[in-house]
C-alpha positions, 0 to 999 in steps of 0.5 A: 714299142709294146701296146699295153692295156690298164684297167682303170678304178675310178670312184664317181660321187653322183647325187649324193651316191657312191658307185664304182666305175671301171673304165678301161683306158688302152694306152700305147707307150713306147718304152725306149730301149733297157740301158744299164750302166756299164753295157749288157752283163755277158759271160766271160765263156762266150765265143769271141771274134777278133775286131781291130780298133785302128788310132786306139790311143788318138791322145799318144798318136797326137804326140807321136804326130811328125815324128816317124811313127806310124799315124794308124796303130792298131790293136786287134782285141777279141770281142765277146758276142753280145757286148757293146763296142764300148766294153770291149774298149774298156776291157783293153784300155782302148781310149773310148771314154763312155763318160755316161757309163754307157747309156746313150747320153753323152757322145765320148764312145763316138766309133767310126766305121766302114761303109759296108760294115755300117749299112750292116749295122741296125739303125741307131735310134733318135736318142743315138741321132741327137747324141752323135749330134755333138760328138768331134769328127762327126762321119757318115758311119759314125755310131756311138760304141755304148749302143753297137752290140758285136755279133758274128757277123763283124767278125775281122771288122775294123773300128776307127777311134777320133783323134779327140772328144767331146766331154761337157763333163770335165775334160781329162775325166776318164770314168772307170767301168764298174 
């Protein structure tokens, strides 16, 4: 939330005169966070830490179900510092979908994390709230990957992928990161 002050000019015809009026106006805007398509631009050369996506590919899992094959594959990936969770995914071909290119305005990046790893976190905001209203398997530490930036401290840490989504967009659309 940023205060911000303008000055307004204002022309005022009295009495058949013309004169100037400046009036000075403080507003308070609240300005919601920056969104890029496509997630914060990070360096390639940026210190990396291994992160672990267990049902990476939830739509192979299904078919796999009942079949010997092990429900929780996991991948472990090396995550820039400072990219969203939503990029790293990309970046691996984990099945995050990111429909809206990654500005929180959809639900298809949905991640579920542990508890402590999610208390760790920094609040998600009420546009997140109202997103991760519609996403599939809601949880208690859900969190959309478009908005969770990786820093050092989640260094080793493990992100569960749903074994579905929703996409109001066109289901079987997986958008390309530009």
């Amino acid at each position: 939330m940023f205060p911000v002050t303008r000055k307004f000019s204002t022309l005022i015809l009295s009495n058949n005169s013309l004169r100037r009026s400046t009036i000075s106006k403080s507003l308070k805007c609240t300005f919601g966070a920056v969104r890029w398509h496509g997630g914060p631009k990070v360096e390639i050369d940026v210190p990396t830490i291994p992160i672990t996506f267990i049902n990476p590919h939830p739509a192979t899992a299904r078919l796999k179900k009942g079949q010997g094959e092990n429900d929780d594959e996991k991948i472990t990936v090396n995550a820039r510092i400072g990219e969203t969770i939503l990029q790293v995914a990309q970046r691996y071909d984990i099945d995050l979908e990111g429909a809206c290119e990654g500005v929180c305005a959809c639900s298809t990046c949905h991640v579920i994390f542990k508890e402590e790893i999610y208390d760790s976190l920094s609040e998600p905001s009420e546009d997140e709230e109202d997103m991760l209203d519609m996403a599939f398997a809601l949880t208690a530490t859900s969190r959309l990957g478009c908005q969770v930036k990786v820093n050092e401290d989640m260094n080793g840490m493990e992100i569960r992928v749903p074994s579905a989504t929703r996409n109001f967009y066109v289901d079987g659309h997986v958008p390309q990161p530009h």
